[in-house]
Every structure is written in C-alpha cells, then in structure tokens.
N, C-alpha and C positions, 0 to 999 in steps of 0.2 A: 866911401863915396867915389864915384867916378870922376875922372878926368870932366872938367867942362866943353860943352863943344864938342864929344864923342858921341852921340846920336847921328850929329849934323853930318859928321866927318862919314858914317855909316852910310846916312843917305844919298850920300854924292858918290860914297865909292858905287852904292848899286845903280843907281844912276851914268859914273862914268864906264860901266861894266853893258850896260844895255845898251849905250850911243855907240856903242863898237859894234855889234851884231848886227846880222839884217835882220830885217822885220818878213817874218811870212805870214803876210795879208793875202789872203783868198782874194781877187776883185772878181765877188760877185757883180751881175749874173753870168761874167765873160766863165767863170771859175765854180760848176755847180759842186755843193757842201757833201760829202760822203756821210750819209746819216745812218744811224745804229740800225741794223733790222726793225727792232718793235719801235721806232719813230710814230711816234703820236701827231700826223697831220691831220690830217680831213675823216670824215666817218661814211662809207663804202655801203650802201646798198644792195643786198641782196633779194631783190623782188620777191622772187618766184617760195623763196622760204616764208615770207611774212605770214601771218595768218591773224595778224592786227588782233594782237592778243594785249596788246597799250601799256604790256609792264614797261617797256623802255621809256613811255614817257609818262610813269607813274613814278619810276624811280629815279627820275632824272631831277638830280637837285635843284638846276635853274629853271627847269619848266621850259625847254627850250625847244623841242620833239613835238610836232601839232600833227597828230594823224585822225584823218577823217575817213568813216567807212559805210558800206551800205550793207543791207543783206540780202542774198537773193536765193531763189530753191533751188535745190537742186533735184532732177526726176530720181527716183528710187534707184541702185545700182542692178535687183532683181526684180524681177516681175511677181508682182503681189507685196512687194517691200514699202516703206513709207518714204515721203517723202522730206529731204534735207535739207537746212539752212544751213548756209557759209557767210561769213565777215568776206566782202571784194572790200580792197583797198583801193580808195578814191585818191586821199593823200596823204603824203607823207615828204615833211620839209623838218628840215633842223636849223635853227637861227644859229650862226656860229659869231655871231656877233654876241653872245650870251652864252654860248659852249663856254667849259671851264677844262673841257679836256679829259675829265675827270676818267671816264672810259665805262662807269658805272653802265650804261645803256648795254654796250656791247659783252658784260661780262652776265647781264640777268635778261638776258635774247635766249628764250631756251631754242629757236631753233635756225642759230645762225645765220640771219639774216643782215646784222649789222658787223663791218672791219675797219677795223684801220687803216689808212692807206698811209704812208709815208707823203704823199706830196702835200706842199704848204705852200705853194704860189699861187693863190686867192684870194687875193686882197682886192679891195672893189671902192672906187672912190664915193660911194654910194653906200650906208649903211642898211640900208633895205636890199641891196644887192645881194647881202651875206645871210640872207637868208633862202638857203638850196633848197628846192622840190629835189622831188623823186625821181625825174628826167637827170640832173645832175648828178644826183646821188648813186643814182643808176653807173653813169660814166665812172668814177671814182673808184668801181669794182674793179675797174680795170688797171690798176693800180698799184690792188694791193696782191703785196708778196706771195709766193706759197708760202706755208707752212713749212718751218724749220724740220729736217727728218726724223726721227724717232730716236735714241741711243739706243743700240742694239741691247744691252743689258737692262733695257726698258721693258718694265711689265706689256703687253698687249691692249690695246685700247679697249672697252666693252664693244662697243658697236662693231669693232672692224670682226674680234673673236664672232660676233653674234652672225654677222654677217659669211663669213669662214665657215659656221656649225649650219648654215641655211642651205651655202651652196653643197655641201657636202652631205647634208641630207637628201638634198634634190637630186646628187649626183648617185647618192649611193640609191635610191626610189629610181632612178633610169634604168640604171644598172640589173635591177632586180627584176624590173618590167622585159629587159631586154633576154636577161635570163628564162624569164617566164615564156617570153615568146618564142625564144630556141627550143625551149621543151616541148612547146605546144608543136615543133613544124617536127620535131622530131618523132611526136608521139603521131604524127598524121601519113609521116611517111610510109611505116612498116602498112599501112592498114590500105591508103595507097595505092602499093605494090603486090599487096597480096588479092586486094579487086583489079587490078588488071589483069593478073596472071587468070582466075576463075574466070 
C-alpha cells in the first residue's frame, strides 16, 4: 500500500512545476495559427470542372450540398452531326452549418471540382449566413494550396504519362509531316532546274 497523501503530493509537484514556466498562448487574431497543409477548413469551388453530375451531394452524409441545374442544346460540333444536351449549373451552395468535414464530397468529385481550402475564419452571427452559394465558394478556390510535389521515386501519374504519350505523338506526326515536305521540295527541285535549263 502507498504512503497516504502521495497522489496529492504528485499533483501539486506538477502543478508547482507549470507555475514556474511561461505560458505560450497564441493571442489570436493579433497571432495567426500555422496549420498543417491538408487543413480541413472551407470546401473551394471549382466551376468550370463541374458538369453537376450530384454524386457530391448524393454522397454526402448530412445532405448538406443543394445543386440545381438546367439543360440546354447544344448545336452539333460537325455539320450533319446531332444535336447535344449538357447539365448548365444554376446552383451550387453547401450549408456548413451541417458540414461534418467529413471530406466525402471531395474524394467521389470524379472531376475535381471540389478542395479544401485551409481557411476557417467564417463564422457568421446569422445561422443562414453559413450557408455559401457558388459566388463564395467560387472565392475559396483561391485559397486553396498547390498540391504537395511528387517524390521523385514516385510512379508517374496516369493522366500526366497519357498526356507525355499525346504530345509526343503529335510531336513526332509534325515531325514526319515536316520530313515529308523536305522530300516533296527536294523531289521538285531537280525537275525545276532541269525545265529551266531546256
């Protein structure tokens, strides 16, 4: 069995051990927080990718993601071709009054439309305030970080390889063309020279 009163004695040692230190308190906001890269604040807009394809706010656990769309034609891109519908995005608002953070949305965006931004200073004395249109969400892009760089002993991305094997196709189809048409001035030359001499 212990000494009695040796818990007590423990807590005041740790106790008289911390009234001796200083204290290093941030005073926020004089003092902003250094937050990890993948910082989970706000959820960043990327318009122009959307194509309101509504798996983000299918799979969104609170149901918090409200996007409304219209559809409109579009004229054939060739002549004699049919003509196309497209989803236009009317709106797109996230209540983050009802966000959980979860990150779910932005991980099943198949085409990068939604990020994370790091900033978290949006707090709204108004509970209907916290819920952002697309005008805001729009801003928030601008925010968020690049992307961390690659580790060199990192396999290659698919898309950037696919993108590598296109230009290099196209490079080497110039190439060939330009060949082609050295041959053709060459082959024109002798023929040419030999009707102006006659």
């Amino acid at each position: 069995m212990g000494i009695p009163g040796s818990g007590l004695a423990k807590g005041l040692a740790v106790t008289l051990r911390t009234m001796t230190r200083r204290a290093h308190t941030a005073q926020y906001p004089q003092a902003q927080p250094e937050l990890p890269p993948r910082t989970r604040g706000v959820i960043g807009l990327f318009e122009e990718n959307c194509t309101v394809c509504m798996l983000c706010a299918r799979e969104c656990p609170d149901w918090c993601i409200y996007i409304d769309s219209h559809k409109e034609t579009v004229p054939p891109a060739a002549p004699g071709g049919r003509e196309r519908s497209r989803n236009v995005l009317d709106r797109f608002a996230i209540d983050f009054a009802l966000c959980m953070y979860c990150g779910i949305c932005i991980e099943v965006c198949p085409f990068d439309a939604l990020f994370w931004s790091p900033e978290f200073e949006y707090a709204e004395e108004d509970i209907r305030d916290l819920t952002h249109e697309r005008d805001k969400l729009r801003e928030w892009m601008w925010t968020v970080p690049a992307p961390p760089a690659l580790d060199p002993a990192a396999e290659e991305p698919k898309e950037i390889a696919a993108a590598r094997k296109a230009a290099e196709k196209a490079a080497a189809a110039e190439a060939a063309k330009a060949a082609e048409a050295a041959e053709a001035a060459k082959a024109a030359e002798p023929d040419g020279q030999n009707g102006g001499a006659s």
